[in-house]
ROKOLPA-898305 format. One line per field, with one value per residue (C-alpha): residue number from 1; x, z, y; residue in three letters. Coordinates in nm, 4 decimals. Example, Ala and Ser with C-alpha at 12.3 -4.5 7.8 and 13.67 -1.06 7.14 Angstrom:
i = c(1; 2) .
u = c(1.2300; 1.3670) .
w = c(0.7800; 0.7140) .
v = c(-0.4500; -0.1060) .
aa = c(ALA; SER) .
***
This chain:
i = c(1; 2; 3; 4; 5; 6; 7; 8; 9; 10; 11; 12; 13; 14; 15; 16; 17; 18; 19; 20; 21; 22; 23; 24; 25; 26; 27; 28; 29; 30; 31; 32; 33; 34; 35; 36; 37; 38; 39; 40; 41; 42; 43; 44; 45; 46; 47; 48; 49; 50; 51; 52; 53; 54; 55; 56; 57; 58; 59; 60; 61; 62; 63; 64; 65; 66; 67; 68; 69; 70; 71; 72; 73; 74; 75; 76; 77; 78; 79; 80; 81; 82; 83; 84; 85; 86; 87; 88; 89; 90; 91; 92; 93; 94; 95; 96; 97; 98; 99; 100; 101; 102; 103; 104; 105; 106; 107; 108; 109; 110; 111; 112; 113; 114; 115; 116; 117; 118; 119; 120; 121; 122; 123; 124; 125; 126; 127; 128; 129; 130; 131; 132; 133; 134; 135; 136; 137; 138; 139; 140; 141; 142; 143; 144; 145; 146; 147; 148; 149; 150; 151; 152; 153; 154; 155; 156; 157; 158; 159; 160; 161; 162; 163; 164; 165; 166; 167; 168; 169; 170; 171; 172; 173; 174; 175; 176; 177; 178; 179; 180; 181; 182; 183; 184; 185; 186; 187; 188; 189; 190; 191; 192; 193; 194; 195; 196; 197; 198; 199; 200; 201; 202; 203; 204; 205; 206; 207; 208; 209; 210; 211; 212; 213; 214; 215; 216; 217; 218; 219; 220; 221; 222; 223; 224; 225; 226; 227; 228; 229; 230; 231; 232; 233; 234; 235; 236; 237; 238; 239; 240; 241; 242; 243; 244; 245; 246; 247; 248; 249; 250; 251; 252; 253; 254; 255; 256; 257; 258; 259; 260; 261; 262; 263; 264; 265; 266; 267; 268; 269; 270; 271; 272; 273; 274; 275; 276; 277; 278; 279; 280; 281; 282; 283; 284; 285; 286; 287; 288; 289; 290; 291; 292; 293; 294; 295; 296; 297; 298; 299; 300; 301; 302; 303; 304; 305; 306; 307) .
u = c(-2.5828; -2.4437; -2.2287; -2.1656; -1.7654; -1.8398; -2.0095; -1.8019; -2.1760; -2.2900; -2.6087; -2.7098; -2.9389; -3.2386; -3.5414; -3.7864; -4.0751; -4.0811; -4.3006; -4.2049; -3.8762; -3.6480; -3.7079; -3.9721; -4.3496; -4.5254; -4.8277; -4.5955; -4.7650; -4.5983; -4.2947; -4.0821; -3.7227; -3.4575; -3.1326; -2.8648; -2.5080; -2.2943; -2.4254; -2.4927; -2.8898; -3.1810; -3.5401; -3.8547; -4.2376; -4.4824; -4.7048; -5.0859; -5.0954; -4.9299; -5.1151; -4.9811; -4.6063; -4.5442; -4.2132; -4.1464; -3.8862; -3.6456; -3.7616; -3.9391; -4.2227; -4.4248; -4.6537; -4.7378; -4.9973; -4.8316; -4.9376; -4.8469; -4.6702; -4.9605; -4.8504; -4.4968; -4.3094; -4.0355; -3.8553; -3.6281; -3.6089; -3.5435; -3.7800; -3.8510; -4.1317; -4.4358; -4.7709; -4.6149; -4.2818; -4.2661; -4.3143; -3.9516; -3.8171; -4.0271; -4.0198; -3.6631; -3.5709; -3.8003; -3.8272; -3.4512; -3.3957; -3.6980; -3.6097; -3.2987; -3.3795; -3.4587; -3.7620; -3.7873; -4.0381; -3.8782; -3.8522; -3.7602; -3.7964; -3.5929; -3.6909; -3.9834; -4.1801; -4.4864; -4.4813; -4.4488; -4.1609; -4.3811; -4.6710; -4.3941; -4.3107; -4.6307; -4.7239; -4.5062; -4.7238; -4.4692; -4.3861; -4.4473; -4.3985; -4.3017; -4.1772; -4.1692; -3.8873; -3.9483; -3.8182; -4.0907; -4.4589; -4.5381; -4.3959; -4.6401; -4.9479; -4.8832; -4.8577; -5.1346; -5.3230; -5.2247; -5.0603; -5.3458; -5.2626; -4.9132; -4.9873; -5.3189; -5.1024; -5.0341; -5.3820; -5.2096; -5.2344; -4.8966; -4.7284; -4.6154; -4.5300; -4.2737; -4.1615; -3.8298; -3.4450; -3.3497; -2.9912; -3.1262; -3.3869; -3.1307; -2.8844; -3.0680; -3.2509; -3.1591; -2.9132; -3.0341; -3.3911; -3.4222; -3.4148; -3.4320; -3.3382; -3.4437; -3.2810; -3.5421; -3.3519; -3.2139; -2.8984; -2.6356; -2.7544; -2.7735; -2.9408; -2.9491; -2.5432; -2.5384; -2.7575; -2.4154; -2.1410; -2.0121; -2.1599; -2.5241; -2.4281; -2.2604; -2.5696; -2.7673; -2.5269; -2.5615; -2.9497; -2.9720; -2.9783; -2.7412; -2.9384; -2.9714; -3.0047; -2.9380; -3.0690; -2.9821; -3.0628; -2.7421; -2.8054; -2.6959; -2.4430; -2.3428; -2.3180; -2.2708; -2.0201; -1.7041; -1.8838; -2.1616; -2.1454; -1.7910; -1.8046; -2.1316; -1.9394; -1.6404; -1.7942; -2.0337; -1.7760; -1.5631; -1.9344; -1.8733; -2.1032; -1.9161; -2.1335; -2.1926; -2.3523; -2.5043; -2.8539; -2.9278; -3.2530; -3.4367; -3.5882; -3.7022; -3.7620; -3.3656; -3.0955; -3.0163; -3.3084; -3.0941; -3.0342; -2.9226; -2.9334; -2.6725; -2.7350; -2.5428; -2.5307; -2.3534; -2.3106; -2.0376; -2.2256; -2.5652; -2.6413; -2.8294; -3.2400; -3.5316; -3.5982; -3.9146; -4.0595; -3.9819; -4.1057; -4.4773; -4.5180; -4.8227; -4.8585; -4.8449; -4.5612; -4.4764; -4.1162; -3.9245; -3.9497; -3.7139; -3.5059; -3.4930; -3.3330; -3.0345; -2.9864; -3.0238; -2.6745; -2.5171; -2.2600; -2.1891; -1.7692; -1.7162; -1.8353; -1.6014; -1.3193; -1.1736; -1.4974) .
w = c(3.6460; 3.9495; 3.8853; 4.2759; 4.2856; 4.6486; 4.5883; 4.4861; 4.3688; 3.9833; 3.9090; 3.6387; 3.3311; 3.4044; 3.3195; 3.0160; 2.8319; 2.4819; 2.2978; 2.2843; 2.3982; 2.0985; 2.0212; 2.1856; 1.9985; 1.8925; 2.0620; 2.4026; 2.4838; 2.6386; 2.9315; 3.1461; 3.1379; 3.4105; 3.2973; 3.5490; 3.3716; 3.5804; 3.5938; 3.1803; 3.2878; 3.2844; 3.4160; 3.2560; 3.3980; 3.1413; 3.1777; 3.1099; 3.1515; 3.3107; 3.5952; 3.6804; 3.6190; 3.7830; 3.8851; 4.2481; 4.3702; 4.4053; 4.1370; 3.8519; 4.0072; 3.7992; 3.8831; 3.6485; 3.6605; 3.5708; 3.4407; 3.7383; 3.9918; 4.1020; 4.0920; 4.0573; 4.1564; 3.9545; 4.0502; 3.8239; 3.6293; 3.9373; 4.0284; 4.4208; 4.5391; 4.3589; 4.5095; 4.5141; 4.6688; 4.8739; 5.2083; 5.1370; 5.1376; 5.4133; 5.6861; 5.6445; 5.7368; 6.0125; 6.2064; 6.2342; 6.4572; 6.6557; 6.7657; 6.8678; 7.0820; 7.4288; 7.4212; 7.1208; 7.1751; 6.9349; 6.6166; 6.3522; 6.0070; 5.7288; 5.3911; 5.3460; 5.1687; 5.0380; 5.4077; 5.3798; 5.6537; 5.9159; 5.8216; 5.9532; 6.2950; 6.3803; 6.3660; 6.7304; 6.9720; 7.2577; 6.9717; 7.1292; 6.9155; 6.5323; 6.3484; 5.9572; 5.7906; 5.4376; 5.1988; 4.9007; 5.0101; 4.6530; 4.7520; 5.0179; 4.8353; 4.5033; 4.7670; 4.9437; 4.6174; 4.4659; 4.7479; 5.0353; 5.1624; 5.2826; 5.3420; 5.5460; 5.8718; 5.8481; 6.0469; 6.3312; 6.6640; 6.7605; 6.3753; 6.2539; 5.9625; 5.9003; 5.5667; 5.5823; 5.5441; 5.6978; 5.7551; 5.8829; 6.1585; 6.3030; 6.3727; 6.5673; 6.7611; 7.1184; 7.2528; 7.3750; 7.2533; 6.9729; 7.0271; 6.6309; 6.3521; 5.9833; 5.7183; 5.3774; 5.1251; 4.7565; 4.6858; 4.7524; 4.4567; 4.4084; 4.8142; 4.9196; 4.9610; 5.2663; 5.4034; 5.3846; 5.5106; 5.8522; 5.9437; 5.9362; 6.0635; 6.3358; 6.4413; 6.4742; 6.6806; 6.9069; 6.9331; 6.9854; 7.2515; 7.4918; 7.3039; 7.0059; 6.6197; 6.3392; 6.0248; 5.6184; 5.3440; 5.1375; 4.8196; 4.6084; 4.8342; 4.4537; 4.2689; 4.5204; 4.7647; 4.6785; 4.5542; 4.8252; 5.1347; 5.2456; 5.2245; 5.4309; 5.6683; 5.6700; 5.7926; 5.9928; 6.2434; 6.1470; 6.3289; 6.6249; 6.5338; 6.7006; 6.5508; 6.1845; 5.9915; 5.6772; 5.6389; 5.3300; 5.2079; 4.8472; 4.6597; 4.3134; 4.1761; 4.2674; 4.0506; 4.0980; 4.3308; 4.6442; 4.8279; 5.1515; 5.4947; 5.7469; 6.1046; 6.3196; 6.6787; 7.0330; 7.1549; 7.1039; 6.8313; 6.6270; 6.6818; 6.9575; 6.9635; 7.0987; 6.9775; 7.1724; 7.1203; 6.7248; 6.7208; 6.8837; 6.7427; 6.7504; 6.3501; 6.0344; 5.8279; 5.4856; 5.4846; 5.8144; 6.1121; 6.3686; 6.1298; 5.8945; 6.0965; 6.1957; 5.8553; 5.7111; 5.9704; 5.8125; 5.6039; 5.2230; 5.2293; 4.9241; 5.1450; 5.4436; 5.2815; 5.3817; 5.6176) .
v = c(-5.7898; -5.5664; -5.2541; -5.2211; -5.2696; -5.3245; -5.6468; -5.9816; -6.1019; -6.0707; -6.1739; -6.3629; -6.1574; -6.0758; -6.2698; -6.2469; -6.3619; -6.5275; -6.7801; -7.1638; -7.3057; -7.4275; -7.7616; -7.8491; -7.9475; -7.6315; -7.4292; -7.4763; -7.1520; -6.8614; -6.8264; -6.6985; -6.7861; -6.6804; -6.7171; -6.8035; -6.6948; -6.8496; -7.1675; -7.2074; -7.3228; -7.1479; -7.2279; -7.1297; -7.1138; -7.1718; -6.8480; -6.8127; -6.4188; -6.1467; -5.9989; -5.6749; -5.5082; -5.1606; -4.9819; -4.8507; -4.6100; -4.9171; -5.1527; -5.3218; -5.5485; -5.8085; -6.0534; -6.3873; -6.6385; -7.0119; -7.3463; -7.5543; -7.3466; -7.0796; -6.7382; -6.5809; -6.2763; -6.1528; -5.8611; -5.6814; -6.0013; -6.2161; -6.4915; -6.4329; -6.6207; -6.8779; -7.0034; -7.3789; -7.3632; -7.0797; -7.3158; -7.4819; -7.1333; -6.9792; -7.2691; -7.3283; -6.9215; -6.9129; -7.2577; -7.3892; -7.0565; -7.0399; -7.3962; -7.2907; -7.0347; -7.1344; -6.8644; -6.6357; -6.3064; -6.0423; -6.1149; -5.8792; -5.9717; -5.7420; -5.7442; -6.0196; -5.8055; -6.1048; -6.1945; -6.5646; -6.5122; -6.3368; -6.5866; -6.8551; -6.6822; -6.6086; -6.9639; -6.9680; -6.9126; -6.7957; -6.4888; -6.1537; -5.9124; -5.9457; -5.6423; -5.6459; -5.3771; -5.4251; -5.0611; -5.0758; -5.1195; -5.2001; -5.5866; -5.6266; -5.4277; -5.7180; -5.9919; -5.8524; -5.8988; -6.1650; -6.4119; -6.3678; -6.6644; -6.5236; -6.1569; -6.2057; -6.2578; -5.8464; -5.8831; -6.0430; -5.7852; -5.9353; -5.8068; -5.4364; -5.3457; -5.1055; -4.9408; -4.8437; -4.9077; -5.1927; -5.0881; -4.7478; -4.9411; -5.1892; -4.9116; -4.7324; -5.0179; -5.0762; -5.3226; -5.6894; -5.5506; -5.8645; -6.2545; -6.3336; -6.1255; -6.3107; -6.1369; -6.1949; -5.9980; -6.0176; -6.1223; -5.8837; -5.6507; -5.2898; -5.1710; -5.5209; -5.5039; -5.2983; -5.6143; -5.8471; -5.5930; -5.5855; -5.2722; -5.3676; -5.7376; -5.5433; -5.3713; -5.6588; -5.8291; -5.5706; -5.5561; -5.9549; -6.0882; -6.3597; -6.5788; -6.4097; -6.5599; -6.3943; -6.5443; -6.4418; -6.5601; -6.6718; -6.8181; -7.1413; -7.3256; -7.4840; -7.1710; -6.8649; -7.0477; -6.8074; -6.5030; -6.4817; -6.7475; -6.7368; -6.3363; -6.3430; -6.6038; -6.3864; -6.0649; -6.2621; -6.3266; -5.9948; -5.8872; -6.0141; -6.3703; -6.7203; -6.9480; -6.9406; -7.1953; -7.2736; -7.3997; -7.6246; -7.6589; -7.7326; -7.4732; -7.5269; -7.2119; -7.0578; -7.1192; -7.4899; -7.6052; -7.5704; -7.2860; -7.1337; -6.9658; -6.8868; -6.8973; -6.6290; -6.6671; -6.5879; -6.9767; -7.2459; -7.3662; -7.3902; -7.7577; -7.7701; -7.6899; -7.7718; -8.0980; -8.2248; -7.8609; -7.9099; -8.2564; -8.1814; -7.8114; -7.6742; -7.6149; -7.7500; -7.7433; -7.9006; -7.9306; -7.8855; -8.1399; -8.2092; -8.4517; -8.1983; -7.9601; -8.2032; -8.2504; -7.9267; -7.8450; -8.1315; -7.9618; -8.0918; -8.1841; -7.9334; -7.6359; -7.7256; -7.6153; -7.2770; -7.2378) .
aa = c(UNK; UNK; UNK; UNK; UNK; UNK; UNK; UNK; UNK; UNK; UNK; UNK; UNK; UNK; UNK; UNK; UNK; UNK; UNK; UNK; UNK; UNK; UNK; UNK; UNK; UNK; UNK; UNK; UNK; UNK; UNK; UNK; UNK; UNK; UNK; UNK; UNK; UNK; UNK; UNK; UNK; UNK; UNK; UNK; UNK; UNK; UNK; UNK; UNK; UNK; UNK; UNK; UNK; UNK; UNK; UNK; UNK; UNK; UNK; UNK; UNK; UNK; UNK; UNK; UNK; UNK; UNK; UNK; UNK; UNK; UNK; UNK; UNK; UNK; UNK; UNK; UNK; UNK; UNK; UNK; UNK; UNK; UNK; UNK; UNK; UNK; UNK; UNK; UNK; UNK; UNK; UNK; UNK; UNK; UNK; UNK; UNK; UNK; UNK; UNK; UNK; UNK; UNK; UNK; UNK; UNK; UNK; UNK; UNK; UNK; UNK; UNK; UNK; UNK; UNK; UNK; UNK; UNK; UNK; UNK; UNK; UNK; UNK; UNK; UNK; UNK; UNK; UNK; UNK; UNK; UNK; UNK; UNK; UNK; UNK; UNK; UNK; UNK; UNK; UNK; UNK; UNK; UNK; UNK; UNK; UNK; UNK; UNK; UNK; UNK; UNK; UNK; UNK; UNK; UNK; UNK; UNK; UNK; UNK; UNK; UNK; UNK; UNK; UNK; UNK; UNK; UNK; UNK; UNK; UNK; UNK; UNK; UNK; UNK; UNK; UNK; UNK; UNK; UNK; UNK; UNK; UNK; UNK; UNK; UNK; UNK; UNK; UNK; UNK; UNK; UNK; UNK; UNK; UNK; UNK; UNK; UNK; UNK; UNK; UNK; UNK; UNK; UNK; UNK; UNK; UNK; UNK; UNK; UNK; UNK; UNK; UNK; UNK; UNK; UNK; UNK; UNK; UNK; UNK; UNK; UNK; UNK; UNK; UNK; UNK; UNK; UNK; UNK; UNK; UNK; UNK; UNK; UNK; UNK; UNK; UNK; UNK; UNK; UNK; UNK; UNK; UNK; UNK; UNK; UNK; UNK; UNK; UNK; UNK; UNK; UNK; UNK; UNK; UNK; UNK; UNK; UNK; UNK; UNK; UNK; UNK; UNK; UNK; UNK; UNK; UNK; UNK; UNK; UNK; UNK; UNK; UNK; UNK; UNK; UNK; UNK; UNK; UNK; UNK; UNK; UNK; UNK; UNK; UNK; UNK; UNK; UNK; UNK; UNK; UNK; UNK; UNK; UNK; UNK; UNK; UNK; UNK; UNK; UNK; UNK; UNK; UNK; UNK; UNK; UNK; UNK; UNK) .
***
């Protein structure tokens, strides 16, 4: 649970391992539960071994090998990314903005450590130049390991990857220098707070673009509406942002099985894209399509409220 008093998010307790779950038929094997606290759930991975656990200078990484959903990430506790479901996640960051954007080149993608988010923008061809700022290597040495499949795109000419602060790199980067900005981070936890504040939001307003997009990653929309969307919304536009929407999408492995983005941008509004473009891209995808992103923009009638 957070001890930042700057941050109206608490996270749940951390994750663990244990053998069985209660009542269920014996020789269940080994898991992994993640507790969520403020929803009362919890959702467990049945385990067959743990493949590697090692601390950084910012955090406890371990990596799991599962029964049906491939292999998981777990950082301090926290479930961030599996083998299976990673492309709900992943596609709905990246594509919904790039199809907005009448021409997206510069893309800069903070946090995004297993590179599943850089594997999506460099599926646009038009993309130019893609620039990774993730702080702790160790993320993208375990995903280079043990999720190939995402991190091989590091081999891209058109991709750098930089390890660094986040906060640190958009404040110094130059004005109008950026058409898409995808924010891949942890909640608003411990060094992932300055990610949400007005200051940092503030600098990448500046280094987007006319047409500039600004992308984060927001959480539940059914549990984290008060503590961590309408804050992000708030300051969002406190930023300098006119168009800020929410982007729903599934995601089994979160808290729930649905989870967020918000879309930041300079225009009237988000709802416009490039529908044709979306509707014959050049790439697979196994979630988003153009319907998809008109309904993903459809916002649920409990979140209107005080938006």
């Amino acid at each position: 649970m957070s001890n930042d008093p700057h941050s109206p998010y608490q996270a749940s307790s951390a994750g663990f391992e244990h053998d069985g779950i209660p009542g269920a038929p014996q020789g269940q094997g080994r898991w992994f539960t993640e507790p969520c606290d403020e929803a009362g759930t919890a959702l467990s991975w049945r385990i067959e071994a743990k493949l590697h656990e090692e601390r950084s200078d910012y955090q406890t990484i371990a990596i799991y090998q599962t029964t049906h959903f491939g292999r998981l990430m777990v950082i301090d506790g926290f479930v961030m990314v599996t083998t299976r479901d990673n492309f709900f996640y992943h596609e709905m960051l990246v594509h919904p903005a790039m199809f907005m954007h009448p021409d997206p080149k510069r893309v800069v993608v903070i946090g995004g450590g297993d590179c599943g988010t850089l594997q999506q923008v460099l599926r646009h061809p038009g993309v130019e130049r893609a620039h990774q700022i993730e702080i702790d290597p160790l993320v993208t040495d375990l995903a280079i390991e043990h999720f190939p499949e995402l991190a091989e795109c590091r081999h891209d000419p058109r991709a750098t990857l930089t390890f660094e602060d986040g906060i640190a790199f958009m404040a110094r980067a130059e004005p109008g220098s950026i058409d898409i900005i995808i924010v891949d981070s942890t909640d608003p936890i411990g060094p992932a707070v300055g990610l949400y504040e007005v200051p940092f939001l503030r600098s990448c307003y500046e280094a987007l673009g006319s047409d500039g997009i600004l992308v984060q990653q927001s959480g539940s929309p059914f549990l984290h509406l008060d503590t961590e969307l309408r804050p992000l919304w708030e300051a969002t536009r406190r930023a300098g942002f006119t168009a800020v929407d929410p982007v729903c999408f599934p995601q089994p492995c979160y808290a729930a099985g649905w989870w967020s983005c918000t879309l930041a941008s300079k225009r009237a509004d988000n709802q416009s894209f490039r529908e044709q473009d979306a509707a014959k891209r050049p790439f697979a995808t196994r979630y988003y399509n153009e319907s998809i992103h008109r309904a993903a923009l459809a916002t649920p009638q409990f979140m209107l409220t005080g938006r």
